[in-house]
C-alpha atoms as one frame of an Amber mdcrd trajectory, in Angstrom:
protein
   0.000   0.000   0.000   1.131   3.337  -0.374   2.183   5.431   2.119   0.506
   8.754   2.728   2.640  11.767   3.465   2.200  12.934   7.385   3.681  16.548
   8.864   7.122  16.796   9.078   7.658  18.234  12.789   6.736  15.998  16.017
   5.642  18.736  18.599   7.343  18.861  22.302   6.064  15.316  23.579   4.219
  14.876  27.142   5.954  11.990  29.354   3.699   9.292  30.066   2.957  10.188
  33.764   2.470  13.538  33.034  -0.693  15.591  35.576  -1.994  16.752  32.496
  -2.257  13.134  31.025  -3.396  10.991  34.134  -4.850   7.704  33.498  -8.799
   8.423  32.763 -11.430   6.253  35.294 -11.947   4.162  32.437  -8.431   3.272
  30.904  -8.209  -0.701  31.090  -5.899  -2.076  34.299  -3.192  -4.630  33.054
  -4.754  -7.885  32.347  -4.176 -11.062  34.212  -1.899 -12.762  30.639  -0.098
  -9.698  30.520  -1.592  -7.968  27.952  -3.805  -4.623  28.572  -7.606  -5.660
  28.182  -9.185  -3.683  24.904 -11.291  -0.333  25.441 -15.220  -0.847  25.717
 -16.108  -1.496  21.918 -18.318   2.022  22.287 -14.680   3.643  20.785 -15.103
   1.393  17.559 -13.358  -0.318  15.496 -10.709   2.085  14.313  -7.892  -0.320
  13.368  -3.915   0.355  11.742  -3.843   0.328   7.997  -0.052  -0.304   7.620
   3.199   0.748   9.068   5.993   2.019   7.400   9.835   1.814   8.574  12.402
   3.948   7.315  15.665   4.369   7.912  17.201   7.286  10.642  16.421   8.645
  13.919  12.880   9.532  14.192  12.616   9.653  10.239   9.048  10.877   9.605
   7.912  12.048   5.729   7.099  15.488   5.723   3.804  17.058   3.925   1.899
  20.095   3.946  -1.234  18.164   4.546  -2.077  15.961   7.484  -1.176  16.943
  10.788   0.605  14.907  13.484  -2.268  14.436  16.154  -1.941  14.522  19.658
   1.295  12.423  20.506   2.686  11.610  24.145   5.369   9.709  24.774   8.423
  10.609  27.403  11.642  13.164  27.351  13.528   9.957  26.536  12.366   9.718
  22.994  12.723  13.986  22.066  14.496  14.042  18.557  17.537  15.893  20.106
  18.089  12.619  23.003  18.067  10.321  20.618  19.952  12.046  18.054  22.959
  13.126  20.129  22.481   8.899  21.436  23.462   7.748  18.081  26.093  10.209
  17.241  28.067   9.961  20.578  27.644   6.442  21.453  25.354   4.943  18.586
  27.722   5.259  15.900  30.436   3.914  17.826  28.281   0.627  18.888  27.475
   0.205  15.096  24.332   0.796  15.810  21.913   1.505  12.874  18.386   3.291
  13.137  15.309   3.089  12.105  11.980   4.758  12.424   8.143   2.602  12.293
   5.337   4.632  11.861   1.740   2.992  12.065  -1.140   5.031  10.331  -4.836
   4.624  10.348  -6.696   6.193   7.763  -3.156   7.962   6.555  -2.630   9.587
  10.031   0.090   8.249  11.899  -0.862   6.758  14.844   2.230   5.384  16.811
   5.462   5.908  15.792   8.653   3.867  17.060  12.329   4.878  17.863  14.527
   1.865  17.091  18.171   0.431  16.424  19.584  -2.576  15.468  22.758  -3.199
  17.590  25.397  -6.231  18.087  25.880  -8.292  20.738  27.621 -11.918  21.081
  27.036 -12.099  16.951  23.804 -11.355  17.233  21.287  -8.790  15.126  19.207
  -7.303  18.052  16.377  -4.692  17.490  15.642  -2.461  20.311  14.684   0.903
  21.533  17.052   3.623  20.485  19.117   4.842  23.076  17.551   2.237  25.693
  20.797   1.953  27.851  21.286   5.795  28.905  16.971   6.450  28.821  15.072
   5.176  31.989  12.021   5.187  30.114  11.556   3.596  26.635   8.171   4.089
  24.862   6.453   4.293  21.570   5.139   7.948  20.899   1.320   7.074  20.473
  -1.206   9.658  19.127  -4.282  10.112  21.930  -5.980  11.267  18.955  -6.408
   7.808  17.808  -6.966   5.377  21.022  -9.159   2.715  19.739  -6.579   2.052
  16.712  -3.952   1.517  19.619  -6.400  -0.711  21.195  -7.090  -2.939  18.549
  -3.085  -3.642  17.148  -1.415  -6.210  18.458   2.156  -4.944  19.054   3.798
  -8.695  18.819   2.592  -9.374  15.239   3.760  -5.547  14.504   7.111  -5.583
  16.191   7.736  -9.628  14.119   6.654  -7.617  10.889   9.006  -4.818  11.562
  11.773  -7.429  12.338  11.411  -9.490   8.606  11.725  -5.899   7.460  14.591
  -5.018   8.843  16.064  -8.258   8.307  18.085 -10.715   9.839  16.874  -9.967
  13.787  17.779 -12.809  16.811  15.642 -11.019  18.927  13.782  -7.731  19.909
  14.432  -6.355  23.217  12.221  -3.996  24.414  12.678  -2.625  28.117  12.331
  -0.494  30.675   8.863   0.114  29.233   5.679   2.041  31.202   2.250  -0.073
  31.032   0.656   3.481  30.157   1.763   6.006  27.358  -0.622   9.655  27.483
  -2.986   7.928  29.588  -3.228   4.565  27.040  -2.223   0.971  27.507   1.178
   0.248  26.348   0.622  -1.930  23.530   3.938  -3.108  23.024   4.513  -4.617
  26.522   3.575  -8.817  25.157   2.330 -11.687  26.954   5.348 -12.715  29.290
   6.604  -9.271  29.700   8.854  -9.402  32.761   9.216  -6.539  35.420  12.472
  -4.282  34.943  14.152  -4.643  38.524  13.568  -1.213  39.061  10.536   1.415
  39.373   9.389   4.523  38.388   8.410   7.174  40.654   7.244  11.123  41.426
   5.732  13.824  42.919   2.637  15.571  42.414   2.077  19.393  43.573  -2.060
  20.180  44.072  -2.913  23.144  42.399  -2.348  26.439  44.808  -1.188  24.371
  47.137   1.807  26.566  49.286   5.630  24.551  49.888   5.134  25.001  52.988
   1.342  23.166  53.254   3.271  20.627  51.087   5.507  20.172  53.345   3.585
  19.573  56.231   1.636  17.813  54.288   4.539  15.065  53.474   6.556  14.668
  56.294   5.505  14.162  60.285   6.744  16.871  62.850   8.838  14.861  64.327
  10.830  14.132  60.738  10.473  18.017  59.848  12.336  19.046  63.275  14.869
  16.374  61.885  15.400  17.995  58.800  15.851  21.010  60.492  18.296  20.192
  62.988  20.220  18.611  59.688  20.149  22.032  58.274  21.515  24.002  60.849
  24.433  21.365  60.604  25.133  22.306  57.235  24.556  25.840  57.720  27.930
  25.615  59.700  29.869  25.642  56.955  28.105  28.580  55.120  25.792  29.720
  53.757  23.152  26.937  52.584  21.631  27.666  49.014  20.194  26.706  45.861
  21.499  27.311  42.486  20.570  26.680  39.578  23.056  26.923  36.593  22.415
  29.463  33.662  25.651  28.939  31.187  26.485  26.166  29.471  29.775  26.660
  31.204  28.153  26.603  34.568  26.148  23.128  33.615  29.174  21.496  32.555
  31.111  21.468  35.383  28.215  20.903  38.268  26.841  17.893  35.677  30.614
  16.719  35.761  31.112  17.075  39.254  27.865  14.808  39.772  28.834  12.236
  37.191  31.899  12.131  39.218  30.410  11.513  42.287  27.749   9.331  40.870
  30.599   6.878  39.876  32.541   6.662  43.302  29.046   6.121  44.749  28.458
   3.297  42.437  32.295   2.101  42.719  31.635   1.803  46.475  28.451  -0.092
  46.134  29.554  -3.005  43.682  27.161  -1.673  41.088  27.787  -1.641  37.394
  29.028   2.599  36.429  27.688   3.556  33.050  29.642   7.012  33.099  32.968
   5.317  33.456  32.435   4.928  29.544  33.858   8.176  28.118  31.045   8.517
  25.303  28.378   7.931  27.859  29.532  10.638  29.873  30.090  13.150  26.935
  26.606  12.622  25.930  24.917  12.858  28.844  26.952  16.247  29.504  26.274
  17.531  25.995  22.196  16.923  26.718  21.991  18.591  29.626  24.281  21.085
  29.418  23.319  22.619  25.594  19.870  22.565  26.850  20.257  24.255  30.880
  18.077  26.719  31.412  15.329  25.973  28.940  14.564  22.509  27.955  16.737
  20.920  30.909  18.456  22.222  34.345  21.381  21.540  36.268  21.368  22.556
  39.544  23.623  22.209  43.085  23.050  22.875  46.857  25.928  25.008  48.250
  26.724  24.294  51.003  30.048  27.662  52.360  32.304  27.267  49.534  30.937
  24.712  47.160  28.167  22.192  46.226  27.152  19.955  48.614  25.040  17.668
  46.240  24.177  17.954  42.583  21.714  16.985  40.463  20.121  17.919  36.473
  17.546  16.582  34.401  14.168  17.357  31.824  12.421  20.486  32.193   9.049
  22.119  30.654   6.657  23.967  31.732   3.974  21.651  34.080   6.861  19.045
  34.754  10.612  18.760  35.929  12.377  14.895  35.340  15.543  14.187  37.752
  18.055  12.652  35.698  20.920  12.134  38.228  21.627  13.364  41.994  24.693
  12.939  44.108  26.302  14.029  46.869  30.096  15.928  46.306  31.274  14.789
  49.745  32.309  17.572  50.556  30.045  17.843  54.038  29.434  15.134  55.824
  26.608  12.766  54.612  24.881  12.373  58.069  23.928  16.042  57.218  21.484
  14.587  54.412  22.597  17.135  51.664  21.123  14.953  48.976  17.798  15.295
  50.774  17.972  19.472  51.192  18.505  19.644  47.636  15.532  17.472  46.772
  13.690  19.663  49.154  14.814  23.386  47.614  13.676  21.364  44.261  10.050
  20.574  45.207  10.148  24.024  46.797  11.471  25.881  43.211   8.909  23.241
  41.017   6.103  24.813  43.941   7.121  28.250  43.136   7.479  28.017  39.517
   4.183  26.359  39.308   5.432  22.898  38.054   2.648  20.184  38.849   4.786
  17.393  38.676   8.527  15.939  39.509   9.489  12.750  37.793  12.193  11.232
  40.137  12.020   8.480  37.024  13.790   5.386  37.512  15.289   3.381  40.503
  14.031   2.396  43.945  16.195   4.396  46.607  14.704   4.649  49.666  14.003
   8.230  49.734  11.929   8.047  46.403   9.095   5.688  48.399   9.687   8.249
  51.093   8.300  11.294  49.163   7.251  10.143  46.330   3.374   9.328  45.507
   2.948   8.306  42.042   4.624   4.753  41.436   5.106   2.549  38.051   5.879
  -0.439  37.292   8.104  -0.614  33.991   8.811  -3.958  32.223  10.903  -5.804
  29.757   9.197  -7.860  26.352  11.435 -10.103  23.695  10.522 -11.933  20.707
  13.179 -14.448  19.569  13.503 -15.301  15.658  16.736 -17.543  15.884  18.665
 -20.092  18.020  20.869 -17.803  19.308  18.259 -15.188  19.812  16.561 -17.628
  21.837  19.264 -17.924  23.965  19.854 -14.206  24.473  16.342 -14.598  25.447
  16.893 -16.739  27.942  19.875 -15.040  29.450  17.861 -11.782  29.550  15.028
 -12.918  31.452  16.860 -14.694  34.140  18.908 -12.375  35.202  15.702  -9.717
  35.372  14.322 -12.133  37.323  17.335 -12.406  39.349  18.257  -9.061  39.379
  14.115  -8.208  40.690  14.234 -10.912  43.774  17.407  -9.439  44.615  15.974
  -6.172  45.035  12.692  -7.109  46.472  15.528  -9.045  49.465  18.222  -6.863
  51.006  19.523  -9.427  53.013  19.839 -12.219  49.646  21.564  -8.740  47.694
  24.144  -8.301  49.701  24.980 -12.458  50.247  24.618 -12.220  46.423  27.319
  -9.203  45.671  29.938 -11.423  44.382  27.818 -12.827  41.724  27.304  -9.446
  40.410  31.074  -9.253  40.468  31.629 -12.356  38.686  28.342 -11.727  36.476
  30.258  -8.164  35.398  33.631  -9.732  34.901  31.676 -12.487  32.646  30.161
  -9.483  30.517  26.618 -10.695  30.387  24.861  -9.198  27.907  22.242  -5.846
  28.912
């Protein structure tokens, strides 16, 4: 069939959990096989015509006719992530892009980021840039709900792969069970849960810092924080700031990656930023954006930054990327914590509705955090040795989930994480 020409231009997209995109009364739960259970059949019978996949980083045909729709998706798949992904650390994995664009009725309705990478001499199709992005998601069009209904993303995703050619095996993780308020409907039967959560905050409209606050934590854990304050406040002045120069951004995101890594170094834990292009890309995101589409900021703390921390930005919603703590005052102090708190207190005064702590399960995210997801992993094997990689994949999330649901059983099980790393398994 012949593909219709769609607008060139995909608009600023909404993450998934966003407070202007909540999951309606009536949105389908997860079903009990693992699929999400169809809308009521009142939305009809809209259904996708064809899909189209074309080479390049979110590769869409440009027209002066049809427009776009209303698409949602998350920061994580914004032309200029995934862009600067394959130039800084795409390229140099081999990895080769593509873009899949459903339409119904020659609109588009969902439109995929993928790659095709190499690993252990095998073709695998995945998300682009599904390392360094803690959310990986179709962009689907609200516009056109019932069509996303109806497809079933396993036949599409096994059609894209013949396309393509030559795939072991789609990997698809790290992936939310809701996209703009619809069911995800690439997470297949079997899906497995990623070993870490999602989480964030959500400011009520009008509602004061301070009334937050209270609101949040008990007296006696506000007095706490308090006396914690003071303690910093001994070694100066105890502020926030938020950088405004690229210049500026560079060095505080440095100085967190920095940290970040000793922190990980000391806890046994794998350290994606000692790779020197993952580190230069994350810098180049977050710094060529500060101040308008991301923001870098540090809690200083006398004569330097105390913790640091950057991430997304827009106008109803900040995303935090990466915090750590300089060590430069003494942890019992909780700087990590004060900076969170001057960040829900700037998000309160800027009038942000929402902060997307985003992925991982440290303590202090089930602390203050009150919106919670679940994100999960899907394959498709094609081949022997895709089967395998299959395999290999979904024991260790397994694995790697009972280990975090046990801390006792995580720490007896640190050396096989040592000898798993040394091994090189694969993801």
């Amino acid at each position: 069939m012949r593909v219709q020409p769609v607008a060139g231009d995909i608009p600023s997209l909404i993450p998934f959990g966003s407070a202007d995109h909540k999951k309606p009364a009536n949105t389908p739960r997860f079903a009990d096989n693992g699929r999400h259970d169809a809308p009521d059949a009142g939305q009809g019978q809209e259904t996708i015509d064809f899909v189209e996949v074309r080479e390049g980083v979110l590769s869409i045909p440009s027209s002066n006719g049809n427009e776009l729709g209303a698409l949602r998706s998350t920061q994580f798949q914004e032309k200029g992530w995934l862009e600067a992904w394959q130039g800084l650390i795409g390229e140099e994995l081999g990895s080769k892009p593509f873009t899949a664009i459903g339409y119904s009725a020659g609109k588009p309705v969902f439109i995929l980021p993928l790659t095709v990478i190499r690993r252990y001499g095998s073709r695998v199709l995945t998300w682009s840039a599904y390392q360094q992005s803690d959310y990986n998601a179709p962009v689907v069009s609200t516009a056109h709900a019932a069509a996303l209904a109806n497809l079933d993303g396993g036949e599409i995703l096994r059609d894209i792969a013949r396309r393509v050619g030559k795939i072991d095996l789609v990997y698809m993780p790290k992936q939310p069970r809701f996209v703009g308020g619809i069911a995800n409907p690439f997470l297949l039967p079997g899906a497995v849960p990623y070993h870490a959560g999602a989480h964030a905050i959500n400011f009520l409209p009008g509602e004061t810092w301070e009334a937050a606050f209270r609101r949040r934590r008990s007296a006696k854990t506000r007095r706490r924080l308090r006396e914690k304050r003071l303690a910093l406040e001994k070694a100066g002045t105890v502020s926030l700031r938020i950088a405004t120069t690229q210049a500026e951004a560079k060095g505080l995101i440095g100085l967190c990656l920095d940290a970040k890594s000793r922190q990980l170094q000391k806890l046994g834990h794998w350290d994606p930023f000692a790779d020197i292009a993952v580190r230069e890309f994350v810098i180049s995101v977050f710094s060529n954006g500060a101040d308008h589409s991301t923001w870098v900021a540090a809690l200083d703390a006398g004569d330097g930054p105390a913790a640091v921390a950057f991430g997304f930005r827009n106008s109803s919603e900040w995303l935090l990327y990466q915090m750590a703590m300089t060590g430069e005052t003494d942890p019992r102090h909780s700087p990590g914590t004060h900076l969170l708190i001057e960040l829900m207190s700037k998000c309160s005064e800027l009038g942000v509705r929402r902060l997307d702590l985003a992925l991982g399960d440290e303590p202090y995210k089930a602390e203050w955090c009150d919106e919670h997801h679940v994100l999960e992993t899907s394959t498709l094997a094609f081949t022997a040795k895709g089967w395998l990689l299959q395999t290999m994949i979904r024991f260790r999330a397994m694995a790697r989930s009972r280990l975090a649901a046990d801390p006792r059983l995580y720490e007896r099980a640190k050396w096989l994480k040592g000898i798993a790393r040394k091994c090189r398994l694969p993801f």
